[in-house]
N, C-alpha and C positions, 0 to 999 in steps of 0.2 A: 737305405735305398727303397723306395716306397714301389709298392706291386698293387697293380688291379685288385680290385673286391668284387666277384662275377655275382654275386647275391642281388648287386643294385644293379644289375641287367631288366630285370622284371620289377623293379621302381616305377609304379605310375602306367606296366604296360597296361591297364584296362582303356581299350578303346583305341591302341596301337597295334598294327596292323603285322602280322607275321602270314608267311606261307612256309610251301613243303619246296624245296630249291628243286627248280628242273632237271636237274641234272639227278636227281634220287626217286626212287619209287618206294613202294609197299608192297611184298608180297606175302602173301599168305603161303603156309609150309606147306599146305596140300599143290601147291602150283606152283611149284619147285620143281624140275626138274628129278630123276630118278638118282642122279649121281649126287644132286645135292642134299635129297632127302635122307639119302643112306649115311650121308659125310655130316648131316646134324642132327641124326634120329634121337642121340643123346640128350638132345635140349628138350624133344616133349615130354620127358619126365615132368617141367615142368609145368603145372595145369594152367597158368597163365601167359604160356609162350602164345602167340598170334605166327611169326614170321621172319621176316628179315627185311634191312633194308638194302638197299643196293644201289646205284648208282645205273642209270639208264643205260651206258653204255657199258659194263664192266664186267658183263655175261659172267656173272658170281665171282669174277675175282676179288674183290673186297667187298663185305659183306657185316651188317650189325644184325643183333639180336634183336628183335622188337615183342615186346609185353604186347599185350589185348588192347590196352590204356594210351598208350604209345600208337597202335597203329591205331585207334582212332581217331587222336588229336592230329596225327599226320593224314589222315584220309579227309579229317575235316577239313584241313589249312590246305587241300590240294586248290581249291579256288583263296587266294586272298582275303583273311578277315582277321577279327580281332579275338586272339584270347576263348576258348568257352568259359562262360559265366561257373561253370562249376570247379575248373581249372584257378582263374581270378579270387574268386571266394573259397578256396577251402583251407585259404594258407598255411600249406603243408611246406616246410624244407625242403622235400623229396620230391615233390612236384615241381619245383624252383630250380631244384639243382639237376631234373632228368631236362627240364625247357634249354637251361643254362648248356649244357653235354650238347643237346643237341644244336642249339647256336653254333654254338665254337667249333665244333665236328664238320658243320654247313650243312646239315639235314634241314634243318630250319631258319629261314634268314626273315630278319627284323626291318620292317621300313624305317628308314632314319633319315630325314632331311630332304623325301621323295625320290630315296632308293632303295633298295631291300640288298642286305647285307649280313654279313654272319662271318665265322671263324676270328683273327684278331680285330678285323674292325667293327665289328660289334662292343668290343673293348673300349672302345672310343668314349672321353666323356665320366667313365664311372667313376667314384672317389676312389680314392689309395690311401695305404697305411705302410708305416715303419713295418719290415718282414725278415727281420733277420735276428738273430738269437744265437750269441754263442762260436766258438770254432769252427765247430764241425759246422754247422748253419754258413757258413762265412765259406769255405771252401768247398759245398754243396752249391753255392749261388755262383762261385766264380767257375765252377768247373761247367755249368750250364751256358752263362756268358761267353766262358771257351767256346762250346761248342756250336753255338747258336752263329760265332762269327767265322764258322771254317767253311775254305771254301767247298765245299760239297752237296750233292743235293742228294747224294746215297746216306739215307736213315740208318743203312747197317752202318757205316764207315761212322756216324755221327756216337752210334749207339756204343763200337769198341771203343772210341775216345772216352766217352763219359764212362765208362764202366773203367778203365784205365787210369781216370785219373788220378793225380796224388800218388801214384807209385812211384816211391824213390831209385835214382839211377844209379845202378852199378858201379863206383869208383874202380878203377885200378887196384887201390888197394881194396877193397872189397871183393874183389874179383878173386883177387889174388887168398883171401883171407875162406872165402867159399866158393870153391870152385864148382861143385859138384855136388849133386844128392850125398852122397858120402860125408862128404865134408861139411852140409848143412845138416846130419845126424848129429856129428860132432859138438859142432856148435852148438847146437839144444840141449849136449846132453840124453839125446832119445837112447842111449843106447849102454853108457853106463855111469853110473856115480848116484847120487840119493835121487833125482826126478826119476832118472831110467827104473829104481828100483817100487818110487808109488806106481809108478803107471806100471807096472806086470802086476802090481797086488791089485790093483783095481781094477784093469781096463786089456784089453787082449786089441792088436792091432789089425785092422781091416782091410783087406783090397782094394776097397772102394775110392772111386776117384783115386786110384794108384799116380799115375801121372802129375798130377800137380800136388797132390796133399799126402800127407802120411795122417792115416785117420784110427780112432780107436773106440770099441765099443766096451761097454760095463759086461764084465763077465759075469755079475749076476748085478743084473738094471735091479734098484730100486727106486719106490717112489714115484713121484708123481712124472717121473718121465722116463720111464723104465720100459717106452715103446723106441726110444733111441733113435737113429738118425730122420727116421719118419717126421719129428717132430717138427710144428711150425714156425717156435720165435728159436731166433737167435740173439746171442753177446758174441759181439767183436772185441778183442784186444789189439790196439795196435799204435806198440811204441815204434819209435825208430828201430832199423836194422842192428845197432851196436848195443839196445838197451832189451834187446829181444831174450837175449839168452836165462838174466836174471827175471825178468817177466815169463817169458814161458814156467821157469823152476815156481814164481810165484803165484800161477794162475793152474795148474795142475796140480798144488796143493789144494787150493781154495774150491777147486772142483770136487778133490775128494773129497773134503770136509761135505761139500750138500750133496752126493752121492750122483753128479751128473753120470748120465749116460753115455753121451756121444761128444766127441770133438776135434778136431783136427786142426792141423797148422803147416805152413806153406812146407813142401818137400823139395823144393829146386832153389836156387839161387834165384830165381827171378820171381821165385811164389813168395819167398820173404822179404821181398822188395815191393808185393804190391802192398796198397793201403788194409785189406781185410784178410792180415796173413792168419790170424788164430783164433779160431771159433768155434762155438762152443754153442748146444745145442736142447732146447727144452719145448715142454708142451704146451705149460701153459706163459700168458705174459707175468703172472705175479713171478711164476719160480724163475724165469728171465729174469725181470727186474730185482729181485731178491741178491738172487748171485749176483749182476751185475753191479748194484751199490758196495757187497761187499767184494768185488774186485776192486771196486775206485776206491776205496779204503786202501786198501792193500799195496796199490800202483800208487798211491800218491806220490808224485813229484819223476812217477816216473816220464821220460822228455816222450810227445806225444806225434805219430806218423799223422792219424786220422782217418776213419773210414768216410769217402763220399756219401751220401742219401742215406745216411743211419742216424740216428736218436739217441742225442751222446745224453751219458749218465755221469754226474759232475761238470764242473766248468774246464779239465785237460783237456779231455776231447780223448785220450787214451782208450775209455770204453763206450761203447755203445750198443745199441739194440736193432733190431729190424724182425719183421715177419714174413714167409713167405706164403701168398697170397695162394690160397685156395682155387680151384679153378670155377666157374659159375656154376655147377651143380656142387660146391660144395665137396668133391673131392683133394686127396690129396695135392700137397704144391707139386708142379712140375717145374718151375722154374724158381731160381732164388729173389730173395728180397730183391738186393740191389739190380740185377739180371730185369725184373719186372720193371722196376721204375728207370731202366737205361731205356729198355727199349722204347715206354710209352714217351719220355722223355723226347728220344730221338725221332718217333712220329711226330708229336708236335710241332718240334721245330721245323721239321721238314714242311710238314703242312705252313706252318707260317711262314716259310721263307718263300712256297709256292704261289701267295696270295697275300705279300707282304704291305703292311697296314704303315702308315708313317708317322702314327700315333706310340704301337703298340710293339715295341722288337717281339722276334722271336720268342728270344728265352723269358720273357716275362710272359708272354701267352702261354709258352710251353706251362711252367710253374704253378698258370692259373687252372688251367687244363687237367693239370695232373694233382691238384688240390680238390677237385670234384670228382675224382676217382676216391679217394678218403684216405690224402696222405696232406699230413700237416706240413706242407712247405716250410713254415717259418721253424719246428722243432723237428721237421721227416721225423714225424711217429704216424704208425699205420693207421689206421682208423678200421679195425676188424670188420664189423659189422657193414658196413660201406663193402670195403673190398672184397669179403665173401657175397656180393648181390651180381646180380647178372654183367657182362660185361658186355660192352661194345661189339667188339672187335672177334668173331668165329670165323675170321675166314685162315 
């Protein structure tokens, strides 16, 4: 199924006319109000913040980040013109793909056919390519397509869909088979027979996230990720509910064997029913990808759930990867991988559905959208260095 390429947006723009959409402004952080200044004093860390952008009417409710570089080219385009010549000629990526953000976002709208336009109909026109690769890729694209066609225009409501999706349903007999935290120890073995006994020699059990997971830290971390749950990439395993039990037993070996620090796995009957019941936790992406080829070794043939927005390792789709995304100073994550790409996900579609293009659906805007944040639509692998840069979106 072929997706837009936002690249060929700024094809030929020298001499094509863009402004700054009315409905947005530019303020500079000193002329910010006092509530707003205190609520983003953490951004002048860094030296090249200018301000924010904001919507004329939206008295700071929704609110971007804007560089030095940014409020200029929007303070220039506040009358109608083409491009600056420095902008045109410096062909930079990162100048293409900040123009690009801002199109699709509607901070900056394009004259097209002698009307100025932005968000999906901007889309209109550009070439497209084959975008899909794989399982997991296949069940990432339909779970967007879901949600792109529900009737809603609540972004939360869109956002627990996609984070939901691909969770398998309870049977009766299921039900009946794990009723209970109790009975889902059982079933894993957490508690006695050969896995119960690696995990006390290795790993001491956690409070954290009590509620949904039963999680464990390295009683004495080694190695390269011996800072433990802190850490940013994750490996998802995720067979079926009935092929979980011999997977977990073979996934808590293979942990020992590279001395992981941290990892957990669903605690309720309905946590190991969703798609990302057992994960497992590292620093950096090599020591991720390390262990996780040797899980797909390990899992082969085992029958495969699959995690939505993750970066499956093998052609099962059994295991995968993801990172969780720094905040724009560069601090630790607060939010998780898939957690990050639901909810940018679910703004998009909402915005496309609010300003809806007859060229361009939602969910393929969303996809494009969230491809210039620096996640590889077509394999969802993170693009670190992208997604630890400033971000949009501080309100």
């Amino acid at each position: 199924m072929p997706t837009h390429r936002v690249e060929s947006l700024l094809a030929g723009a020298s001499g094509q006319a863009f402004r700054l959409s009315p409905r947005h402004r530019v303020v500079l952080f000193d002329r910010l109000s006092r509530a707003e200044r205190e609520r983003l004093t953490s951004l002048t860390r860094d030296p090249n913040f200018y301000g924010v952008i904001q919507s004329a009417d939206s008295r700071g409710a929704s609110m971007m980040a804007a560089s030095r570089e940014v409020a200029l080219l929007l303070l220039t385009l506040q009358e109608p013109g083409s491009l600056p010549s420095y902008v045109v000629g410096a062909n930079d990526p990162e100048i293409d793909r900040t123009i690009s953000q801002l199109l699709l976002d509607g901070v900056l709208e394009m004259e097209v056919a002698g009307e100025f336009v932005s968000g999906a109909a901007a889309l209109r026109g550009v070439t497209t390519a084959s975008d899909e690769q794989g399982r997991i890729a296949k069940i990432s694209r339909e779970a967007v397509i879901y949600a792109s066609a529900l009737d809603t225009e609540s972004a939360l409501d869109i956002e627990a869909r996609l984070y939901m999706y691909n969770q398998t349903p309870l049977t009766p007999a299921w039900s009946r088979e794990i009723p209970n935290r109790r009975a889902v120890r059982s079933f894993l073995g957490v508690d006695h027979g050969p896995t119960a006994a690696l995990i006390k020699e290795h790993w001491r059990e956690s409070d954290g996230d009590a509620d949904a997971w039963i999680q464990w830290i390295a009683t004495e971390p080694r190695g390269a990720d011996a800072t433990g749950r802190s850490a940013s990439y994750k490996v998802y395993v995720s067979p079926v509910v009935g092929a979980l039990p011999d997977a977990f037993a073979t996934t808590v070996r293979v942990l020992a064997d590279a001395g992981v620090a941290a990892f957990k796995v669903g605690a309720t009957p309905r946590d190991v029913a969703r798609p990302d019941k057992l994960v497992a936790y590292f620093r950096t992406r090599e020591r991720a990808l390390e262990c996780a080829r040797l899980l797909a070794d390990e899992l082969a043939g085992t029958k495969a759930q699959g995690v939505p927005f993750s970066a499956a390792v093998g052609d099962a789709g059994v295991v995968s990867w993801g990172m969780d995304p720094a905040d724009q100073l560069g601090r630790p994550p607060e939010t998780s991988w898939r957690r990050w790409i639901c909810r940018r996900l679910a703004h998009y579609i909402a915005a496309a559905g609010a300003a809806p293009s007859a060229d361009v659906p939602p969910w393929q805007f969303a996809l494009e959208r969230l491809r210039l944040d620096g996640v590889d639509t077509t394999r969802w692998e993170p693009d670190a260095e992208q997604l630890n840069r400033a971000t949009w979106s501080v309100s």
